[in-house]
Structure formats: C-alpha cells, structure tokens
Rosetta silent file (secondary structure, phi, psi, omega in degrees, C-alpha in Angstrom):
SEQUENCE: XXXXXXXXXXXXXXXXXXXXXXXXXXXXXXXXXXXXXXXXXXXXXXXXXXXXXXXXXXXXXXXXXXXXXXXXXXXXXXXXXXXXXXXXXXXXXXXXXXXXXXXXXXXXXXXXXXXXXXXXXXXXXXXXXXXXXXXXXXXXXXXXXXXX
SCORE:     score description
SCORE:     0.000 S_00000001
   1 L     0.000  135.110 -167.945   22.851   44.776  -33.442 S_00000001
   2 L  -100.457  161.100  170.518   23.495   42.802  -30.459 S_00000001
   3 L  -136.800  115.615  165.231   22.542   44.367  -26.778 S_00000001
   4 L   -12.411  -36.863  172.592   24.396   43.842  -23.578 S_00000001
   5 L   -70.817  134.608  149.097   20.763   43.183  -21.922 S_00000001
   6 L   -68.919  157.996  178.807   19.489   38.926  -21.722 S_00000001
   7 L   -89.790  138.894  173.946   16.500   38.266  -22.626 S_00000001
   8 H    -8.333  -82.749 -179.276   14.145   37.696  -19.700 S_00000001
   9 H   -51.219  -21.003  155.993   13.907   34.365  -19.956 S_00000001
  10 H   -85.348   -7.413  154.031   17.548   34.123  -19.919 S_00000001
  11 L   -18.637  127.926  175.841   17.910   36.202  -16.674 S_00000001
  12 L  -111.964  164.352  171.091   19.527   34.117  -14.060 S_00000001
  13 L   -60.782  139.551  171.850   17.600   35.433  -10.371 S_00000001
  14 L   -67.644  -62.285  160.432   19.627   37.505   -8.077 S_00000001
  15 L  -120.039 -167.147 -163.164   19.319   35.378   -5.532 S_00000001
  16 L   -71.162  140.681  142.239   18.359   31.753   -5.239 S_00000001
  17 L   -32.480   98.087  157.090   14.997   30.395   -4.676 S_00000001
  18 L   -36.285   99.219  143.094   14.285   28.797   -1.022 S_00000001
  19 L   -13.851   65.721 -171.925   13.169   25.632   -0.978 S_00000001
  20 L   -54.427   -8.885  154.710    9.767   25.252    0.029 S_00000001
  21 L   -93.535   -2.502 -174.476   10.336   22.253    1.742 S_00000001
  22 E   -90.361  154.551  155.585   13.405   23.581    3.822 S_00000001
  23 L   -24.488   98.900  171.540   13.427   25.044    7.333 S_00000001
  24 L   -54.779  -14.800  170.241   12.553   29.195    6.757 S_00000001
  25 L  -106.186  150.309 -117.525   15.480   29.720    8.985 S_00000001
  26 L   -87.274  136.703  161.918   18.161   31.110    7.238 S_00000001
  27 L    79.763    5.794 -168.294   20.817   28.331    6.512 S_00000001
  28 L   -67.258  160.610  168.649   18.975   25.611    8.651 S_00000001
  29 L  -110.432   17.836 -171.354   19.701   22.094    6.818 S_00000001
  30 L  -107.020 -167.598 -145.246   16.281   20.133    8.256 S_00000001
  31 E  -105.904  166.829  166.993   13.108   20.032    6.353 S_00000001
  32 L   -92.521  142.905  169.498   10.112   22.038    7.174 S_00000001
  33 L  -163.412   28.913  137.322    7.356   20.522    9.305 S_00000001
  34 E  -147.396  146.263 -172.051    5.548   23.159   11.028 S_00000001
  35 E  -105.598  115.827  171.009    3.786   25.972   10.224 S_00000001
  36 E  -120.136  122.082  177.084    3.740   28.910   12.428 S_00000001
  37 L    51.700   70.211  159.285    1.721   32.112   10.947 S_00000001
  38 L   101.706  -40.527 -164.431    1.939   31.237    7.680 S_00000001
  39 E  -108.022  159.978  167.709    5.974   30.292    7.242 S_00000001
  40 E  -125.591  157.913 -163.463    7.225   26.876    7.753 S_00000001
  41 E  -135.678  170.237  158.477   10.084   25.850   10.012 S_00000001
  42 L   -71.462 -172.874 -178.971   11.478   22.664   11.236 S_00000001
  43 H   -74.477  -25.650 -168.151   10.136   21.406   14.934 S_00000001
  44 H   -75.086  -69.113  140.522   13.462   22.868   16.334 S_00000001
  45 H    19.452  -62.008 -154.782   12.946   26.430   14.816 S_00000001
  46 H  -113.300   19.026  157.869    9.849   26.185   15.698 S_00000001
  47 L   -49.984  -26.557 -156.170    9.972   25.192   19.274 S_00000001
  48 L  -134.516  158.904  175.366   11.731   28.741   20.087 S_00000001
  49 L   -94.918  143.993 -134.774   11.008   32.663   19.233 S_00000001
  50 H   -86.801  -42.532 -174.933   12.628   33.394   16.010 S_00000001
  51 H   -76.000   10.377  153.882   15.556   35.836   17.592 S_00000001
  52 H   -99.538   12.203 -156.885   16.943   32.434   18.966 S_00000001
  53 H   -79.871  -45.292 -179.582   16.765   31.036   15.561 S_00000001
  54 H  -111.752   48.254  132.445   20.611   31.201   14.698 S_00000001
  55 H   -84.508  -33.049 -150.049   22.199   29.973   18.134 S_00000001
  56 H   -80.139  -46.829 -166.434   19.473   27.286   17.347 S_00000001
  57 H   -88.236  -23.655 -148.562   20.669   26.524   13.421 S_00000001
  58 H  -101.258  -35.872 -175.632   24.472   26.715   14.754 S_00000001
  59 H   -78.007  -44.543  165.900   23.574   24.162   17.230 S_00000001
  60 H   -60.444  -24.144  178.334   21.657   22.054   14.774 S_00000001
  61 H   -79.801  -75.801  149.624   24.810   22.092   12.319 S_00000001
  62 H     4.203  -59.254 -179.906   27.170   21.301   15.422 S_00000001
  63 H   -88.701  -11.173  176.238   24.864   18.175   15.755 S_00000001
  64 L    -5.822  -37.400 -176.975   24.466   17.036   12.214 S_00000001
  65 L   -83.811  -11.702  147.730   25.836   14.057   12.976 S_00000001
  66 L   -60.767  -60.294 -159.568   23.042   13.009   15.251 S_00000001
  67 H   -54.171  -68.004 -169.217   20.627   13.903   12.267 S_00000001
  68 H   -61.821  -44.249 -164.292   22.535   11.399   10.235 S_00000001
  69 H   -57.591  -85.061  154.581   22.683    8.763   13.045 S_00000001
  70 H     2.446  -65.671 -174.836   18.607    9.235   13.267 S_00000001
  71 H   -86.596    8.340 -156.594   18.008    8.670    9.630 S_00000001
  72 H  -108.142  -74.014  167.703   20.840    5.713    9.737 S_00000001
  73 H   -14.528  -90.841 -175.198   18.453    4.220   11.838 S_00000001
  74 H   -41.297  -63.077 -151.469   15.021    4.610   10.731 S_00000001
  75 H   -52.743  -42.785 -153.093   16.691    3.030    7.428 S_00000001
  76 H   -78.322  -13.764  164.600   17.851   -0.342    9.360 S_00000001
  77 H   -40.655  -70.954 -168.816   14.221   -0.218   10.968 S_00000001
  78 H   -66.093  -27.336 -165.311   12.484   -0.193    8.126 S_00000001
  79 L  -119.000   21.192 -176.598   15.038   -2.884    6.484 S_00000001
  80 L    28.105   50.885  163.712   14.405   -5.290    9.929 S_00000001
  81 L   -86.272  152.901 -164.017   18.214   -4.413   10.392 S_00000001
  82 L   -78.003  111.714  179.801   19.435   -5.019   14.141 S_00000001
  83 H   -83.353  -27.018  169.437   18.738   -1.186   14.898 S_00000001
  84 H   -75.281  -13.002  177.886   19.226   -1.880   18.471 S_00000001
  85 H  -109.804  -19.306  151.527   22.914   -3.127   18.333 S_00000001
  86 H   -71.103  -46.048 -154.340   23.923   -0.248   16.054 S_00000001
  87 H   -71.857  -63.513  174.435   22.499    2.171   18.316 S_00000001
  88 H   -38.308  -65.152 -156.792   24.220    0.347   21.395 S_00000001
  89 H   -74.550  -15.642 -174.110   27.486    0.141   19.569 S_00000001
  90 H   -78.117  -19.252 -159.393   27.596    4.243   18.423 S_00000001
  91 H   -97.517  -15.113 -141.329   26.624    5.112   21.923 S_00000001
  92 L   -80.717  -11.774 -167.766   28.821    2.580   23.552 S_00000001
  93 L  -136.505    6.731  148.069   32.193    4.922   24.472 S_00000001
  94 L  -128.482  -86.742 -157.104   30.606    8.009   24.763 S_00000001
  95 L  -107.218   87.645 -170.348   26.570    8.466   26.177 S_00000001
  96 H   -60.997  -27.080  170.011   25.285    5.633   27.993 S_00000001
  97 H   -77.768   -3.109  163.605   22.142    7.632   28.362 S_00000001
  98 H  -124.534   51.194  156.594   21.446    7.628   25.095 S_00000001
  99 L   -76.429  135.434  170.390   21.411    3.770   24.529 S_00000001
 100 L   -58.135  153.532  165.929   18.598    2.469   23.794 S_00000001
 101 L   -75.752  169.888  175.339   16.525    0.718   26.267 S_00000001
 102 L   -99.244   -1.614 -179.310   15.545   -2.636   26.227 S_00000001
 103 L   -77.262  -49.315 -132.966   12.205   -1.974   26.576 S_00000001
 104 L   -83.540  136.489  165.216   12.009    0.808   24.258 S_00000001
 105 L  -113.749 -149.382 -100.011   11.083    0.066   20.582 S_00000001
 106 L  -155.731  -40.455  150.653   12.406    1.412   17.669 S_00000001
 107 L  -117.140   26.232  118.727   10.351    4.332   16.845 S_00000001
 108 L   -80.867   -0.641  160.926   10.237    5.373   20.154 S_00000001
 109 L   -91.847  -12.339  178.809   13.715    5.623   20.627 S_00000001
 110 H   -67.136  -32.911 -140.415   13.672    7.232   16.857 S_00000001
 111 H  -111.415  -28.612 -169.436   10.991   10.085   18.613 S_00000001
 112 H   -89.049  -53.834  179.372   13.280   10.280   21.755 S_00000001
 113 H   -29.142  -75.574  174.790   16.840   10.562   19.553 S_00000001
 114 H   -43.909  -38.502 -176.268   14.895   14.100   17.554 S_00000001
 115 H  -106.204   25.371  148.411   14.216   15.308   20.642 S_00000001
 116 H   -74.563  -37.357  165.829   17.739   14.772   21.846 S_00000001
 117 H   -67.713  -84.364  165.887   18.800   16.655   19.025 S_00000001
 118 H    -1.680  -72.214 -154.274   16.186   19.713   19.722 S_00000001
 119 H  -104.134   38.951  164.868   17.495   19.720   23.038 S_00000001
 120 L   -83.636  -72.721  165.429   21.943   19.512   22.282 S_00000001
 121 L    36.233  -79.871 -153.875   20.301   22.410   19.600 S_00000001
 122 L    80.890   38.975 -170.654   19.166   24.590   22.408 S_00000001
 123 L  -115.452   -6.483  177.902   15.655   24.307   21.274 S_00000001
 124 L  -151.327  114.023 -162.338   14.605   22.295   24.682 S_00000001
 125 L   -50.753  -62.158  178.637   15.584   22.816   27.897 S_00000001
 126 L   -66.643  119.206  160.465   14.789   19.066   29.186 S_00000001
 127 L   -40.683   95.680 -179.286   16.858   15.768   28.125 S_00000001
 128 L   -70.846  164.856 -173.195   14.157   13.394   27.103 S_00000001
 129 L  -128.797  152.142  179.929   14.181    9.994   28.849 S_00000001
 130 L   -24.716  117.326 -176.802   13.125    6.625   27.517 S_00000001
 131 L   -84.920   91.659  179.535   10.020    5.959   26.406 S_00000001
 132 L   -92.534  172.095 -167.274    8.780    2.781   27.354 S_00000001
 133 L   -84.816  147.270 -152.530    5.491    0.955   26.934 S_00000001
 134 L   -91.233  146.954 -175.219    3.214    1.329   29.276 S_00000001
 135 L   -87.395  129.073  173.891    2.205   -1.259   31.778 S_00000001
 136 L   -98.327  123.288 -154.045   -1.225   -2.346   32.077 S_00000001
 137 L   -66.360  159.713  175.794   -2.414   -1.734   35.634 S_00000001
 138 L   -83.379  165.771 -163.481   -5.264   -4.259   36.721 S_00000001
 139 L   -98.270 -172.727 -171.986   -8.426   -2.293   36.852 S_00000001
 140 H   -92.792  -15.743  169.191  -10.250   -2.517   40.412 S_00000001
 141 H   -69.586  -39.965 -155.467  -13.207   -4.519   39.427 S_00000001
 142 H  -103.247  -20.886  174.088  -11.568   -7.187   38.420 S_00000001
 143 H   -62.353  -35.914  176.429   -8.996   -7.529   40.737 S_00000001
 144 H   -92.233   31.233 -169.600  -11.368   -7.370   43.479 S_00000001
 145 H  -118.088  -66.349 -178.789  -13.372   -9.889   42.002 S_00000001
 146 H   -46.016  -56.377  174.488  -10.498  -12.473   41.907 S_00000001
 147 L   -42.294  -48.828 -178.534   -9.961  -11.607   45.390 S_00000001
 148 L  -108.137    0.000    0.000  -13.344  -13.291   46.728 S_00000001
C-alpha cells in the first residue's frame, strides 16, 4: 500500500536554510562579520539599528557594483596587478574623489572603498577620505640636539 506521506528523510524543509556565513539581514548579499547579541550581520547591518536594516540592504544591492569593484581589486593586489591604474581608470569619468591617492597603498584604499560602500548604503553618515601614511614628526630631543 503506498501512502501519500514522504518519508522523513525525504521531506524537503519548508523553507530554506540561512547560511551561516551570510548577513542575518533578510536578503542582504555580503557575508557575516560581526556579531551583535548573538546573530551575525555584515559591518553595514551592523553599523545601524536593525529597523534601518532594509533601506540599508536596498542600498547595498543598488551598490553591488562597488562590492564587485572592491573584490576586483584585492584580486589584482594580491596578483601584484597594477591595482592603482585600474582603480584610476574605473573612477576616471565619474568620482574623482574616489581615485586613489598616490600616497595611499593598496589596502588602505581597499579599507577606505568598504567604507565608501557603508556610507552610498546609508550605513554612515561621513564620506571617508584617504588614508595616507603617516609622517614621522621629529621628536623634540633630537631636534633640539641638532640645533646646538
């Protein structure tokens, strides 16, 4: 006698399993990589209180293409590809501020790019600006040592 009921094991789930490496908010496409109380979110997610969470994923889809740039990158980094003349040429007809510097190296313009995306998002109010390496000042001893 056959029966309309599957067997358990043949059950498919009602709905799908979440990723435990994805973004807990719903439909985000970035990975998780912070944990607030327990759940894990991406940094934009979790940058913000959760009832901004889907202007925040609509804005992250909207930028995708940023995402993609970002990881375009890192690869030609990592492959001692000129990452600085790609950057220059995607940026070159639309957002001169977010050309790399000449200063700037290559994962700090990687660290400033993520948080350009966070804030086109709407996960950060402020536009980050180039990080460059820091100059070292002379200390006062020694200068004023030279000095006599």
């Amino acid at each position: 006698m056959k029966s309309s009921f599957r067997g358990i094991a043949e059950q498919k789930p009602k709905f799908e399993e979440k990723d435990p490496k994805r973004c807990a908010a719903h439909d985000c496409p970035c990975r998780a990589s912070v944990n607030i109380d327990g759940g894990w979110t991406c940094s934009a997610h979790g940058a913000v209180p959760a009832d901004k969470w889907p202007s925040v994923t609509r804005g992250l889809r909207d930028h995708i293409w940023l995402s993609e740039f970002i990881d375009e990158m890192r690869t030609m980094d990592r492959n001692n590809g000129d990452w600085r003349g790609f950057a220059m040429q995607f940026w070159a007809n639309s957002d001169a501020d977010c050309q790399p510097h000449e200063q700037e190296a290559a994962i700090a313009y990687q660290n400033r790019m993520r948080g350009e995306l966070l804030h086109r998002s709407g996960a950060t109010k402020n536009r980050p600006k180039p990080r460059l390496p820091k100059t070292p000042e002379p200390s006062g001893y020694f200068f004023n040592r030279a000095a006599t």
